[in-house]
N, C-alpha and C positions, 0 to 999 in steps of 0.2 A: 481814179480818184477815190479810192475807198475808203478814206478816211476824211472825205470834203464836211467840212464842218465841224471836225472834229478840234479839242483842244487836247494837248499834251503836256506833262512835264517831265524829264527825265533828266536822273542826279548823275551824275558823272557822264555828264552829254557829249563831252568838251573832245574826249577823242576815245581810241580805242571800240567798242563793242558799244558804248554808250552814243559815239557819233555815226555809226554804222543805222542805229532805229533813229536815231533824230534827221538822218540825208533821206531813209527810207517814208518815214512818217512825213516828212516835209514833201514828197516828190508824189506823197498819197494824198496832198490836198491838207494835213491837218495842219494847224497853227501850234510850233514845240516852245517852249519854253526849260532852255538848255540850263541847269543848276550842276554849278562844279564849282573849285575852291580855285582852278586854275582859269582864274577872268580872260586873260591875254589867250588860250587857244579855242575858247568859248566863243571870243569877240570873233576871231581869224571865223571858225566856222560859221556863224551867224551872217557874218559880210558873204561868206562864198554862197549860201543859200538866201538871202536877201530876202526879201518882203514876210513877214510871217513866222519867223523866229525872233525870241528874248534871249537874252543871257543874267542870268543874276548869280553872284558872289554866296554859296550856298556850303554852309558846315551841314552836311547830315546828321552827325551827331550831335548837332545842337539842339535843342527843340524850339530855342528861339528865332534860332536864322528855321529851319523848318517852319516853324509859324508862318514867318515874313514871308515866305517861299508858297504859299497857299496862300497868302493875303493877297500877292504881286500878284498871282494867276485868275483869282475872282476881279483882282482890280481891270486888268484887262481883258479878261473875257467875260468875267460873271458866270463862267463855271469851268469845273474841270473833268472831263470825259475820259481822260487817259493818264494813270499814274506810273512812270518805268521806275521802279528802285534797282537802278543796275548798277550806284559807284558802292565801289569794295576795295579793299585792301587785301594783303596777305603775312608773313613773317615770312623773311628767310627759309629753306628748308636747314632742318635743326632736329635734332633731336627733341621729344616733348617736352622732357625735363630740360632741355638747356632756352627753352624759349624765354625771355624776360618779359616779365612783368607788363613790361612798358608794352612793348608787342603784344601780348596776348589780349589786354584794355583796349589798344589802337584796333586790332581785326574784330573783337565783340563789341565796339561804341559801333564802327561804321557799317561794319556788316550784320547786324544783328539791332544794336536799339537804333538805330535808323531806319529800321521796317517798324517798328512799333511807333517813332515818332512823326514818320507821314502818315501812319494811318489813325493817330492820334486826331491830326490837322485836316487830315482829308476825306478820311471814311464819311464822318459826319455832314458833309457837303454832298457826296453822292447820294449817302441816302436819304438826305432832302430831298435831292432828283431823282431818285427810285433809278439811277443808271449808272455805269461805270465799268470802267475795266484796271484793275491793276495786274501789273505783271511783273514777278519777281525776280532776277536775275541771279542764279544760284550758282552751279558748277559742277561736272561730273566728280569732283572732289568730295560732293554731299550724298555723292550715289554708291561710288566705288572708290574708297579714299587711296591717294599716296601716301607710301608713308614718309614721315620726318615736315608732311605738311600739315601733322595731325590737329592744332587747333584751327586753323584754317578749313581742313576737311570739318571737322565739329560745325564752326560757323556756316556752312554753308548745306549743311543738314537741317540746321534748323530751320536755314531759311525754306526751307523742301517743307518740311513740316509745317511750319506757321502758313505757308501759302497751302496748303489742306484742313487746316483748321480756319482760317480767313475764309477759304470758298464755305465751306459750312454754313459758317454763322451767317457770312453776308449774303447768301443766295435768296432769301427769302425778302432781300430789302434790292434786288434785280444790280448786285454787282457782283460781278465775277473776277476769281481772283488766280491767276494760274504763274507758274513758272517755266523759267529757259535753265537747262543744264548744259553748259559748251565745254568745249573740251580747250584747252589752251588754245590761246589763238595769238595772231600776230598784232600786240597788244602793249602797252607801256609793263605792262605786268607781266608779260614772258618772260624775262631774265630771273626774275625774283622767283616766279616757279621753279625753274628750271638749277638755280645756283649761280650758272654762268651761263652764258649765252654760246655755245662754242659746235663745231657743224656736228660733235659727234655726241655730245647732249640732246643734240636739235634729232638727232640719227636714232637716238635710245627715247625719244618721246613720240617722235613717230612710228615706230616698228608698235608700237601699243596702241593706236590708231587703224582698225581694216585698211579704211579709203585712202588713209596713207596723208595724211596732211591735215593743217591745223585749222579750226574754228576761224573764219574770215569776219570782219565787221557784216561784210554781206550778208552772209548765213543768218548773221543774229536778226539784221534788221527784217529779213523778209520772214523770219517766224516770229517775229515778236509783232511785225503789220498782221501776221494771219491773228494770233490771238489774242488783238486788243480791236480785231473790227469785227463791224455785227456779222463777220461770215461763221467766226465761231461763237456765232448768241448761245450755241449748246454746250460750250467747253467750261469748264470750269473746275479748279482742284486740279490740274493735270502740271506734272514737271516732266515737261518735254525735253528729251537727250537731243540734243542739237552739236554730233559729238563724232559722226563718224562712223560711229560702231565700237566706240573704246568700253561703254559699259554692258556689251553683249556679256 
């Protein structure tokens, strides 16, 4: 129970890498609070993990469903110890210049000013509590980009970057703010990577993988329970590759 007492919220909880740390974080004792757009597989997981989990109807890029989303979590706990920004999008792969408009907005609102607008909502309540832990959810994309996924790799660089300028700042107010880099995993967002879904795409993404196989919801949740409990009180600024070995 390593995280018994603890509270959580994590944005795109609902499936994928994001419901991977909410079964981990619930089965460690903490109370999650699952925020995703997708209500109906929020509800499905909240029933399968029973007592101790929410779901709430969450735009990340809103900053007013964001607000609501830090209001709901003080209302029912009166505070919040653990913040996962792990829902993301991506485009297509595409050429840089053939990416539309439309796409390139949708990957920088979600993945990008939805880390500035929880931590707009919530920085300020940890460091009331002089405690906290946020943890970024990035991608070996921001480390060692693909090509033709290039704003997508962009986006997820910064999020690299902004979680080393957040540990900075916030470390002297006792929150620590660190990142997860995974490497594709088996994921609602695997086809969109990849183009198509087909076994010899699947054959050409893992030959660029050591260990030979993709990033598991598992993987995430049990590095994301290491660096959002006081085991790593001393970690902080770190994007940890949770990847394989694809960006040796």
């Amino acid at each position: 129970m390593r995280l018994e007492g603890k509270t959580a919220i994590v944005t795109g909880g609902a499936s994928g890498f994001g419901a991977g740390i909410v079964r981990r974080f619930h089965a460690e004792g903490a109370r999650v609070l699952i925020a995703d757009l997708n209500e109906e597989m929020a509800q499905e997981l909240s029933d399968e993990l029973g007592e101790g989990v929410e779901t709430m109807r969450v735009n990340v890029a809103d900053g007013a469903d964001v607000q609501a989303m830090a209001d709901r979590a003080q209302t029912l706990w009166g505070q919040i110890d653990i913040l996962v920004n792990n829902a993301g999008v991506t485009h297509l792969p595409a050429a840089m210049e053939d990416i539309s408009e439309e796409d390139f907005d949708r990957v920088i609102a979600v993945n990008v000013k939805s880390v500035y607008l929880t931590a707009r909502s919530i920085v300020p309540l940890m460091k009331e509590r002089g405690t906290g832990a946020i943890l970024n959810v990035a991608s070996t994309a921001g480390v060692s980009p693909r090509p033709r996924l290039s704003w997508y790799n962009a986006s997820k660089g910064w999020m690299n970057n902004a979680t080393k300028g957040m540990a900075v700042e916030l470390a002297p107010a006792g929150v620590r703010v660190n990142a997860l880099n995974p490497v594709a995993g088996e994921t609602p967002l695997l086809k969109s990577f990849m183009g198509e879904d087909t076994p010899e795409m699947r054959a050409k993404f893992l030959s660029t993988i050591p260990l030979g196989r993709f990033s598991t919801p598992e993987d995430m949740g049990n590095a994301a329970l290491y660096l959002c409990s006081d085991e790593a009180s001393m970690i902080t600024g770190v994007c940890m590759e949770v990847d394989g070995g694809r960006c040796i």
